[in-house]
GUMAR-846128 format. One record per atom (N, C-alpha, C): atom name; residue in three letters; x, y, z. Coordinates in steps of 0.02 Angstrom, whole numbers, padded with zeros to 5 digits. Layout:
N
 at  aa     px     py     pz
 CA ala      X      Y      Z
...
***
This chain:
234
 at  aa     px     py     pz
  N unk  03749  07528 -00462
 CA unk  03728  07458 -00454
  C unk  03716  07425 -00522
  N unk  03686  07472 -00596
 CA unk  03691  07439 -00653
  C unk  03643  07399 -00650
  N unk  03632  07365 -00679
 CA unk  03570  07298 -00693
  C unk  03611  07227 -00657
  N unk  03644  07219 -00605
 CA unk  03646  07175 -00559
  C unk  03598  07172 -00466
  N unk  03589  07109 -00440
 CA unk  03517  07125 -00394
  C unk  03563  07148 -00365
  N unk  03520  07180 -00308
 CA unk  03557  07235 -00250
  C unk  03568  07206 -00173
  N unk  03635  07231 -00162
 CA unk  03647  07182 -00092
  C unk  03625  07222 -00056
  N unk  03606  07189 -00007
 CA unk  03575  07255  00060
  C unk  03642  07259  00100
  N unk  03697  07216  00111
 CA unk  03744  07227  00159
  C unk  03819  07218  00110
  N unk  03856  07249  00147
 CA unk  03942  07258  00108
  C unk  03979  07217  00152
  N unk  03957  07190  00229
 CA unk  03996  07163  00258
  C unk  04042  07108  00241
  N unk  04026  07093  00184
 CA unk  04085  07030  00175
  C unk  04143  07075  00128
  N unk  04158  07145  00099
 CA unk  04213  07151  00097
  C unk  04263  07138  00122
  N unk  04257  07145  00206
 CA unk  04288  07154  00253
  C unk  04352  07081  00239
  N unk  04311  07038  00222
 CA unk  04348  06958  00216
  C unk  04381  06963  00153
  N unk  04383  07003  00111
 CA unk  04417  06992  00048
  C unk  04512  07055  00082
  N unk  04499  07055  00127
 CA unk  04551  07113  00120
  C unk  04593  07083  00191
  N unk  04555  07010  00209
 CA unk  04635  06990  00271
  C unk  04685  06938  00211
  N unk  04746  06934  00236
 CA unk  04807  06920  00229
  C unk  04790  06845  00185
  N unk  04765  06816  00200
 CA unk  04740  06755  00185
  C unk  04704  06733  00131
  N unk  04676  06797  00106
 CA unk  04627  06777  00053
  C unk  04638  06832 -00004
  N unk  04643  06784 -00064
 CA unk  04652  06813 -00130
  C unk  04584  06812 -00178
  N unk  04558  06857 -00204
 CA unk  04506  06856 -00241
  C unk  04502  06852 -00332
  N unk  04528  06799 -00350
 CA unk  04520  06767 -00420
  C unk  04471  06789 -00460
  N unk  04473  06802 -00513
 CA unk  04422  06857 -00561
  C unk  04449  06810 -00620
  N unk  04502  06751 -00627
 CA unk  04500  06743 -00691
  C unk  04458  06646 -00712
  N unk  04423  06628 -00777
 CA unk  04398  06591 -00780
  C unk  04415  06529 -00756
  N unk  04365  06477 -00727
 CA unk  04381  06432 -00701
  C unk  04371  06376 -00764
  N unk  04428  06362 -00778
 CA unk  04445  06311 -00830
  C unk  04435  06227 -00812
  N unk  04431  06192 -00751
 CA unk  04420  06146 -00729
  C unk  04443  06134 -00677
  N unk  04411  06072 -00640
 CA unk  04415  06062 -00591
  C unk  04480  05983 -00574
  N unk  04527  05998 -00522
 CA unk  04579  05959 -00531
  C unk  04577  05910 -00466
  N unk  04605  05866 -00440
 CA unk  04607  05815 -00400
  C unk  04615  05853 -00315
  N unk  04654  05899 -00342
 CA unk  04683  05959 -00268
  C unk  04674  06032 -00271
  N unk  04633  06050 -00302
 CA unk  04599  06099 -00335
  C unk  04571  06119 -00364
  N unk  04576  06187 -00413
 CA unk  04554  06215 -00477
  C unk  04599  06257 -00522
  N unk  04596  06243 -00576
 CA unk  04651  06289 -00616
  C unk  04611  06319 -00660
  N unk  04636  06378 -00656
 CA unk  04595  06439 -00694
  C unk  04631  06445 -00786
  N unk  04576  06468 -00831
 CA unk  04605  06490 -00889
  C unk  04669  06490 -00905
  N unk  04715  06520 -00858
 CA unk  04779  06532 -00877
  C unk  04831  06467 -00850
  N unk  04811  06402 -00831
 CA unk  04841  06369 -00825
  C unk  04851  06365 -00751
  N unk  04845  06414 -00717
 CA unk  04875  06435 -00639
  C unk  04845  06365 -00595
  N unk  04869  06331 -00541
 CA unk  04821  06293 -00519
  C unk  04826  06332 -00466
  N unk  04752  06316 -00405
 CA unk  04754  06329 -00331
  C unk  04743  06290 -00280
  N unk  04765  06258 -00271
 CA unk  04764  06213 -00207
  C unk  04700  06236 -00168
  N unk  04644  06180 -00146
 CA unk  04621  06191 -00073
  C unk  04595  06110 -00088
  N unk  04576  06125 -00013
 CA unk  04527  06067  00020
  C unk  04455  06054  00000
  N unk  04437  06110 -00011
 CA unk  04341  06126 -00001
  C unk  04337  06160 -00050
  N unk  04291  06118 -00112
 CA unk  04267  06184 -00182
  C unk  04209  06190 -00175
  N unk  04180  06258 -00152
 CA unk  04099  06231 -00153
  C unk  04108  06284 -00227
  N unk  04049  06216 -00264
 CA unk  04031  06252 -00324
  C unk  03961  06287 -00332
  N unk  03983  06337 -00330
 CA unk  03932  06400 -00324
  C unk  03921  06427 -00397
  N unk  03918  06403 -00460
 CA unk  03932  06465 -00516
  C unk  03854  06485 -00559
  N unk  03811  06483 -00513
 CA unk  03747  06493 -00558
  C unk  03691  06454 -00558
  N unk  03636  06471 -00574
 CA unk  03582  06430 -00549
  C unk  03524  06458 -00620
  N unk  03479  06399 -00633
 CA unk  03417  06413 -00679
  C unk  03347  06431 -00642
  N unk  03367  06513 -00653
 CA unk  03306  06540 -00620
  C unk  03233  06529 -00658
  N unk  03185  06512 -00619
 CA unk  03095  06519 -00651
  C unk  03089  06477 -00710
  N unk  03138  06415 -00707
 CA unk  03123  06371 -00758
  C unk  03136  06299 -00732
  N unk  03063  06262 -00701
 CA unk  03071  06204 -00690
  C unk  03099  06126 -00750
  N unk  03110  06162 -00796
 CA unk  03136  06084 -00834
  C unk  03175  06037 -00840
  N unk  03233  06089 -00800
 CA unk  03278  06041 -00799
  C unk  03286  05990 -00717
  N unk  03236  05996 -00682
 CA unk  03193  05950 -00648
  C unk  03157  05908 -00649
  N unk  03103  05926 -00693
 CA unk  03031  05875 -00725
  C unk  03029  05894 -00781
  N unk  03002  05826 -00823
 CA unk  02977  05856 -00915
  C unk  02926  05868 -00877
  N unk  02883  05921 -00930
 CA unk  02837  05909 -00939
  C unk  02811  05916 -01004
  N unk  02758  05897 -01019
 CA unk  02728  05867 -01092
  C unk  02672  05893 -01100
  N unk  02648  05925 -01160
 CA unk  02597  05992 -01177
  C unk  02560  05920 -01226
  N unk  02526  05961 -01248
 CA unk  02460  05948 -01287
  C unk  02507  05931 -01356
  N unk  02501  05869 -01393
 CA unk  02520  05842 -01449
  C unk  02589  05820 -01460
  N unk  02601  05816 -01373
 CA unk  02679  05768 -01345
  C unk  02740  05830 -01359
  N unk  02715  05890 -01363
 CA unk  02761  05948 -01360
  C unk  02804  05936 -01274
  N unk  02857  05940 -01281
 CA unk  02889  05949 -01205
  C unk  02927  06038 -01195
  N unk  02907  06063 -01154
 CA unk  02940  06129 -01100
  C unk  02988  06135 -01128
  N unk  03049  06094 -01093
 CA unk  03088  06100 -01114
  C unk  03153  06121 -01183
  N unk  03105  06077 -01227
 CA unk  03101  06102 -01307
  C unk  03093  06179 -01338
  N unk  03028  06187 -01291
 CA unk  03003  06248 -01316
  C unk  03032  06294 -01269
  N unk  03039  06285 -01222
 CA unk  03082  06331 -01189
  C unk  03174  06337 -01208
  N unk  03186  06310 -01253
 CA unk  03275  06321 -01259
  C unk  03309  06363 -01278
  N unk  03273  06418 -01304
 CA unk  03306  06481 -01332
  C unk  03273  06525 -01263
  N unk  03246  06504 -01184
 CA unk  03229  06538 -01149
  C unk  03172  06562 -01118
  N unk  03130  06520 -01052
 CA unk  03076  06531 -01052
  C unk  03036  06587 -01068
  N unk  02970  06565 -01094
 CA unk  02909  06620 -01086
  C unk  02861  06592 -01078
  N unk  02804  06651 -01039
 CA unk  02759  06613 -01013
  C unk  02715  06671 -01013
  N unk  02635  06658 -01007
 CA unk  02612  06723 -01004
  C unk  02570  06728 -00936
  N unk  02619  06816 -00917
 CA unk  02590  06821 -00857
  C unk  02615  06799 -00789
  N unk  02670  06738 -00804
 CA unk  02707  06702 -00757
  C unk  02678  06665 -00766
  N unk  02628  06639 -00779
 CA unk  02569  06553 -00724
  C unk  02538  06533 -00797
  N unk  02549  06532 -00857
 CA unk  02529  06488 -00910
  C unk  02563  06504 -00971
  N unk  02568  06426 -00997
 CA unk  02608  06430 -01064
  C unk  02577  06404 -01116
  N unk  02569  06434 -01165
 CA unk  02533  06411 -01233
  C unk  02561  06340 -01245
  N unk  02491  06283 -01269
 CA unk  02526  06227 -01273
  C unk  02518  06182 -01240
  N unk  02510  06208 -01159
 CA unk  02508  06169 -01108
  C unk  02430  06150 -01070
  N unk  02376  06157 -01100
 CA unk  02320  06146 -01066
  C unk  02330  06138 -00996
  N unk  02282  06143 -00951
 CA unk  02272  06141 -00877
  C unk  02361  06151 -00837
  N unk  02392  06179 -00860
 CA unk  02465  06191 -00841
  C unk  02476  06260 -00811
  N unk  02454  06254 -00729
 CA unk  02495  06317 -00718
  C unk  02538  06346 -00663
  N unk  02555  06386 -00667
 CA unk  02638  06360 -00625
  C unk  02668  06441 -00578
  N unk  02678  06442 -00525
 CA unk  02701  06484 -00480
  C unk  02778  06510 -00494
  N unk  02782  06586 -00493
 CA unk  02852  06620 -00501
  C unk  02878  06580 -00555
  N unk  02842  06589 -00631
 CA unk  02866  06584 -00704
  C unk  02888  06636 -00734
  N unk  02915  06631 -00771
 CA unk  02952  06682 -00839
  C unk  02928  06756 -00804
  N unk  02965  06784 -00797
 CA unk  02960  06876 -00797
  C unk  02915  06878 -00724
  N unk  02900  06845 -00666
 CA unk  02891  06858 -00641
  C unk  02912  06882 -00536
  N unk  02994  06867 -00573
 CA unk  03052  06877 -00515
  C unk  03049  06950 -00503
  N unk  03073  06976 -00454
 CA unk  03087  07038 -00421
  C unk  03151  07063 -00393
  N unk  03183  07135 -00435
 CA unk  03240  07147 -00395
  C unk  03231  07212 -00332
  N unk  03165  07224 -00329
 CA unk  03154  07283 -00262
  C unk  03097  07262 -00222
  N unk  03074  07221 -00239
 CA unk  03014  07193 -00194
  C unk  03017  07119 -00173
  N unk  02963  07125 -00138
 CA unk  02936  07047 -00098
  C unk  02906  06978 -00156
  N unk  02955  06934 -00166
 CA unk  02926  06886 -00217
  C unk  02848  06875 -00191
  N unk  02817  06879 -00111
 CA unk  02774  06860 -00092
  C unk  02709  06892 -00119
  N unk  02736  06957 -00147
 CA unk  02684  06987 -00167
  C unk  02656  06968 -00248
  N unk  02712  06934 -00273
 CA unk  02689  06908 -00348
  C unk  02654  06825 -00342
  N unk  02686  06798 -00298
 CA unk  02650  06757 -00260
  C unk  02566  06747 -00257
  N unk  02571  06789 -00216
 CA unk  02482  06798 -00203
  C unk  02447  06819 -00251
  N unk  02472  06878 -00293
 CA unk  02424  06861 -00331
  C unk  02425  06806 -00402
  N unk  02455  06776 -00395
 CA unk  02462  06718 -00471
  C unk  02413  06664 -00423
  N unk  02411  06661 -00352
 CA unk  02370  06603 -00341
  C unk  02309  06608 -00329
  N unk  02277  06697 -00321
 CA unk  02213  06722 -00353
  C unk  02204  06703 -00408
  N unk  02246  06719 -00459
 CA unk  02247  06726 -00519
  C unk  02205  06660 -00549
  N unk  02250  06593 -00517
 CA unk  02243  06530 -00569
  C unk  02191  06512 -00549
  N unk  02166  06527 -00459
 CA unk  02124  06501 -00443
  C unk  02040  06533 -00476
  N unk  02059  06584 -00486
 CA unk  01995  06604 -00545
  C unk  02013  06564 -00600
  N unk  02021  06557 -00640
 CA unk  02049  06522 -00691
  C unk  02010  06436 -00676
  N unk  02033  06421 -00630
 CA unk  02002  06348 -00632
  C unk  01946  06336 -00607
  N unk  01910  06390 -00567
 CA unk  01832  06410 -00585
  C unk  01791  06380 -00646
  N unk  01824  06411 -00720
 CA unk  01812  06397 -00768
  C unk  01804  06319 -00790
  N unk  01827  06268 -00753
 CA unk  01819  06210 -00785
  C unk  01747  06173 -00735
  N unk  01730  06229 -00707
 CA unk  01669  06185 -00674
  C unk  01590  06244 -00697
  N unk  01603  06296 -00698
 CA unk  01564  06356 -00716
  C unk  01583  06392 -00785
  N unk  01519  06408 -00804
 CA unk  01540  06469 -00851
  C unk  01581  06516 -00857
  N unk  01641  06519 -00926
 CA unk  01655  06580 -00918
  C unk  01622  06645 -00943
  N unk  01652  06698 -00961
 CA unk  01620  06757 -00972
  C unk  01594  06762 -01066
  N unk  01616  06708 -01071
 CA unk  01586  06683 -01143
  C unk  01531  06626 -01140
  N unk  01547  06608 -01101
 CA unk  01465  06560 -01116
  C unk  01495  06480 -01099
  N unk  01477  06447 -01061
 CA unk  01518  06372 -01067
  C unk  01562  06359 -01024
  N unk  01587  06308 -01000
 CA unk  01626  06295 -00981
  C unk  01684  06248 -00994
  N unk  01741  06272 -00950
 CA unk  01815  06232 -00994
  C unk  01826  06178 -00985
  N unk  01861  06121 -01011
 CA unk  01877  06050 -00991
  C unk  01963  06069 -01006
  N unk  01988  06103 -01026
 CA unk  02064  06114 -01055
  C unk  02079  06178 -01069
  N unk  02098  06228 -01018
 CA unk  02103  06275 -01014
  C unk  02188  06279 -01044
  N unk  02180  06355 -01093
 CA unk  02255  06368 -01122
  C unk  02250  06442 -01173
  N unk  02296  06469 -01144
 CA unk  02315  06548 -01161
  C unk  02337  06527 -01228
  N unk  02317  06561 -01260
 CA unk  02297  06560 -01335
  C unk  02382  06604 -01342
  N unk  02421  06540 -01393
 CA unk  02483  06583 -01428
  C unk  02503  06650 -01438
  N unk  02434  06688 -01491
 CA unk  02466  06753 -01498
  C unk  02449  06800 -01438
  N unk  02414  06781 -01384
 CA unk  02416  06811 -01335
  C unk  02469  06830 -01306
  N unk  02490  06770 -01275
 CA unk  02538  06752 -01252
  C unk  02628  06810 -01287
  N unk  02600  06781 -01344
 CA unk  02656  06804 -01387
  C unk  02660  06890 -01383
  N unk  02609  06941 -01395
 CA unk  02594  06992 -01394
  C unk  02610  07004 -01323
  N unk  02615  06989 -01281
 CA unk  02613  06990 -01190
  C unk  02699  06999 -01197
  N unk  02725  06947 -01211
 CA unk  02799  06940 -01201
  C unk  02831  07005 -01266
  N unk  02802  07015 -01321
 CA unk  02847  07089 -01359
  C unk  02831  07133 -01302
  N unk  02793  07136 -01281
 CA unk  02771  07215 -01213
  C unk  02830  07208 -01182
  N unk  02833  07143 -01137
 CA unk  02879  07146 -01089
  C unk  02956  07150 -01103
  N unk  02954  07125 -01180
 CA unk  03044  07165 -01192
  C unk  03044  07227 -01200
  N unk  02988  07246 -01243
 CA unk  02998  07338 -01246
  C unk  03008  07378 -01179
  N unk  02971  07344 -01143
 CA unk  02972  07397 -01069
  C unk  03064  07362 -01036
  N unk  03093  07327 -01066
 CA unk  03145  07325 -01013
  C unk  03208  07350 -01069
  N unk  03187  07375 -01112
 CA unk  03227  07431 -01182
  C unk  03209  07484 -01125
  N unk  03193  07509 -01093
 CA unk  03163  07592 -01060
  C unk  03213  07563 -00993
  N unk  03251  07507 -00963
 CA unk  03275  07502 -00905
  C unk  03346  07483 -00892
  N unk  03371  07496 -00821
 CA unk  03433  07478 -00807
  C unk  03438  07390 -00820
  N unk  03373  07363 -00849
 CA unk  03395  07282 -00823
  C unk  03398  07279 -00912
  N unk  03400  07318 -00968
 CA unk  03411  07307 -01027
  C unk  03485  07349 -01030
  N unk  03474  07420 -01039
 CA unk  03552  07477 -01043
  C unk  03595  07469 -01101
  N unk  03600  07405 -01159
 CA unk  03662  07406 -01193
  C unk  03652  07439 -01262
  N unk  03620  07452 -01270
 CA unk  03623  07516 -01316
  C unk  03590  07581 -01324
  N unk  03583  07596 -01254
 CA unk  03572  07659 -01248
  C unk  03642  07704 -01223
  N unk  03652  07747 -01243
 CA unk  03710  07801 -01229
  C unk  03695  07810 -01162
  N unk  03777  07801 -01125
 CA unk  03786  07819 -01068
  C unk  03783  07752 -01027
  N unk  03741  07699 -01042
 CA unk  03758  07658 -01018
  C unk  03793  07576 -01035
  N unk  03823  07545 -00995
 CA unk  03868  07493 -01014
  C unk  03819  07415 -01011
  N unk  03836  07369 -01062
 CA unk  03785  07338 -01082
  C unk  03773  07267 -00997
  N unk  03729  07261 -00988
 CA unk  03698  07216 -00940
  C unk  03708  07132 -00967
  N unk  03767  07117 -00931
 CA unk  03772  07045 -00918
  C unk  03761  07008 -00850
  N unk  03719  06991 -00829
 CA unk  03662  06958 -00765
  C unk  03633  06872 -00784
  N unk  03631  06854 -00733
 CA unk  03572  06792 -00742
  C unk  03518  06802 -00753
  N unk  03506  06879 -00759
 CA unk  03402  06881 -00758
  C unk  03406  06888 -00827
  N unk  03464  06873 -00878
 CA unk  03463  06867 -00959
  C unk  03471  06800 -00978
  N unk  03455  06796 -01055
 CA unk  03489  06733 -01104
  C unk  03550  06759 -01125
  N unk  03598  06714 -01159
 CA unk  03637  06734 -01196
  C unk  03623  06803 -01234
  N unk  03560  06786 -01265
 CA unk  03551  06825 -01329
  C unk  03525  06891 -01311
  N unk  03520  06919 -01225
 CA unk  03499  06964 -01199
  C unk  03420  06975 -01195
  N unk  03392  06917 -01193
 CA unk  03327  06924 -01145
  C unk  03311  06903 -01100
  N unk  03277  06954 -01064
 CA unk  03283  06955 -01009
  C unk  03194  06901 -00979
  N unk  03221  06863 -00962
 CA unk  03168  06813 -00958
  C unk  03159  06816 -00864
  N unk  03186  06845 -00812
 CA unk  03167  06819 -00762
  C unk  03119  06887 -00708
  N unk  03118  06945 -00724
 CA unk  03107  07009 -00688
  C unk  03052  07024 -00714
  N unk  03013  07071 -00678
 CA unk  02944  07092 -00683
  C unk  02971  07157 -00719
  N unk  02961  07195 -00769
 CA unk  02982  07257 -00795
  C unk  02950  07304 -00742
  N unk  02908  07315 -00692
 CA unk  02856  07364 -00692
  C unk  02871  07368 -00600
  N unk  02809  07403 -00571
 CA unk  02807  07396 -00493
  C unk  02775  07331 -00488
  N unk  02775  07294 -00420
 CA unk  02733  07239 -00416
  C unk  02653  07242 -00381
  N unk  02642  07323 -00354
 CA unk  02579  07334 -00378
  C unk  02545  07336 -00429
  N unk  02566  07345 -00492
 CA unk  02570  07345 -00558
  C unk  02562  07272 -00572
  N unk  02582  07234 -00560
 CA unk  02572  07143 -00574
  C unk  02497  07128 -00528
  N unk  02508  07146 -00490
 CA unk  02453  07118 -00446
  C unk  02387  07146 -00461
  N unk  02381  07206 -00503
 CA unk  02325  07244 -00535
  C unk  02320  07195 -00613
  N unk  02349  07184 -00622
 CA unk  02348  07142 -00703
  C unk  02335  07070 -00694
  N unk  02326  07054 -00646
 CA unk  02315  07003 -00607
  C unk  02260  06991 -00574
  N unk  02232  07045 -00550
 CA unk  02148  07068 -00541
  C unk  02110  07013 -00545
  N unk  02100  06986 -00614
 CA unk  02055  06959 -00653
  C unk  02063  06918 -00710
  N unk  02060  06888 -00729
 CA unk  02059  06839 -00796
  C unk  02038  06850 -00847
  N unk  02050  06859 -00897
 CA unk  02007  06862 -00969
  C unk  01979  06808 -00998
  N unk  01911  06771 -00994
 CA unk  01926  06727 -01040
  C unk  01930  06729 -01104
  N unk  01945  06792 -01134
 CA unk  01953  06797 -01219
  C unk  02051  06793 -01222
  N unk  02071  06765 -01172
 CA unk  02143  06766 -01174
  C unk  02145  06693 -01173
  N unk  02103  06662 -01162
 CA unk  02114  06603 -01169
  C unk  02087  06546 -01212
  N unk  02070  06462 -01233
 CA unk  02048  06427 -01264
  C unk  02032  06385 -01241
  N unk  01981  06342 -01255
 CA unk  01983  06278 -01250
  C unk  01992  06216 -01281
  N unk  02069  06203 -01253
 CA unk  02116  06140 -01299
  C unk  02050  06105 -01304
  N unk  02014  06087 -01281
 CA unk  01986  06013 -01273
  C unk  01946  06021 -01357
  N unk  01918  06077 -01370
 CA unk  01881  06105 -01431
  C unk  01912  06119 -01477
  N unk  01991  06104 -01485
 CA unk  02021  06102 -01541
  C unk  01999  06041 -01598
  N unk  02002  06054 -01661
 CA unk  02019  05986 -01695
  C unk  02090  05932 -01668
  N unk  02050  05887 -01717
 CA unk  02115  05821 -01688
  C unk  02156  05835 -01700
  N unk  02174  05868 -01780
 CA unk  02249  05864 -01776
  C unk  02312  05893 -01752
  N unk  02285  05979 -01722
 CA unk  02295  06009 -01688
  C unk  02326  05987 -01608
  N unk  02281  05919 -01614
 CA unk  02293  05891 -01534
  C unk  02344  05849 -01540
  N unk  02350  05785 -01601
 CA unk  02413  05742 -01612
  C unk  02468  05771 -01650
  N unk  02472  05815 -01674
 CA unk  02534  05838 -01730
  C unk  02573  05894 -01690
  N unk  02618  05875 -01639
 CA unk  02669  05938 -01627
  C unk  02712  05989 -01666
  N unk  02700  05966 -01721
 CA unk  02732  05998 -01780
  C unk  02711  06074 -01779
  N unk  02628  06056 -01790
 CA unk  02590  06109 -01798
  C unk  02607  06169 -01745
  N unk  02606  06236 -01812
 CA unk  02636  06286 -01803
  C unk  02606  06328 -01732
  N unk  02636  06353 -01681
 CA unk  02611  06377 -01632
  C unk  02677  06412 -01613
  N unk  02667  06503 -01623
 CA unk  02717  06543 -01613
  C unk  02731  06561 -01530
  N unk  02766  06506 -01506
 CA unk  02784  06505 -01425
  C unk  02826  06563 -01404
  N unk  02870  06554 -01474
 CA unk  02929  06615 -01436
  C unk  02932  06681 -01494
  N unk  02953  06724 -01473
 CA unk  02948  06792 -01505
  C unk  03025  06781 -01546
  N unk  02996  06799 -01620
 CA unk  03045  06799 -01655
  C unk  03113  06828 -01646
  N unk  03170  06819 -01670
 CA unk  03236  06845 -01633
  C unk  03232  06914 -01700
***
């Protein structure tokens, strides 16, 4: 199976092997008035193209901006490939937090189970802006502190170096081209681990994992410039 998700059923071979149907493997070069013509020039006639070629998993941006603390936008910071820590918060983003994010897709389990717990999760979390946290005080602008964040996401590439959803340079196996990658081979959409394992790390909240934007200095708050290591160096 390799580092592609796993079908539970084969029954649609069955349709690739009547008289009628040819199965094309070569690139689709554009789309024509009465068809599609592939790489090599070939055209194919039909009626009906449904265009099926891919989809942007666990990254709402190219839906809604959204806009962080000092007019930073997602999108921006996400273009070499979301990260997020934990799935449900992104450095940057005060009071921002968000269901089935970065690394928290599944190729053997129930998304429902990562589910539940991220909405434990936040919902402790926003506790904090009405009560004390475990430091003393309470939040007006809750936000996972950069190198957290940052330190969170090196873990989660190392552990998918140890897996079939990484493989390309380990001996014996052939390198993993999937949607649950970037170009540049990170793997931004899968949980590395069991999803009992998420839902235990998920337990509870730290508030030493997090900040309060609101208690930053100003300039910190108007200057997007200012340095904040979102993504893990290449």
């Amino acid at each position: 199976m390799g580092c592609k998700r796993v079908l539970l059923s084969d029954d649609y071979y069955a349709a690739l092997t009547r008289p009628n149907v040819e199965l094309v493997t070569r690139r689709v070069a554009r789309l024509a008035p009465d068809g599609v013509v592939t790489g090599n020039g070939q055209r194919w006639p039909a009626d009906v193209v449904i265009y099926a070629t891919g989809f942007k998993p666990f990254n709402p941006t190219h839906r809604v901006e959204i806009v962080g603390r000092g007019g930073r936008v997602l999108a921006a910071d996400w273009a070499e490939g979301p990260e997020a820590f934990k799935g449900v918060a992104v450095a940057g983003y005060p009071n921002f937090f968000m269901l089935m994010g970065p690394n928290s897709g599944l190729g053997h389990n129930s998304i429902l189970v990562m589910i539940e717990a991220q909405v434990a999760y936040i919902s402790k979390c926003l506790k904090w802006l009405r009560q004390p946290g475990w430091r003393g005080g309470s939040m007006r602008a809750i936000e996972v502190r950069p190198d957290v964040q940052r330190h969170y996401n090196d873990w989660l590439q190392q552990r998918f170096k140890r897996s079939v959803w990484h493989g390309g340079d380990r001996p014996g196996l052939s390198p993993c081209t999937s949607w649950y990658q970037t170009s540049g081979g990170k793997n931004f959409t899968l949980w590395p681990s069991f999803a009992t394992a998420y839902a235990w790390a998920l337990r509870r909240p730290d508030p030493a994992c997090f900040l309060d934007a609101a208690k930053l200095p100003a300039a910190s708050l108007a200057d997007p410039a200012r340095p904040l290591p979102l993504r893990r160096a290449a």
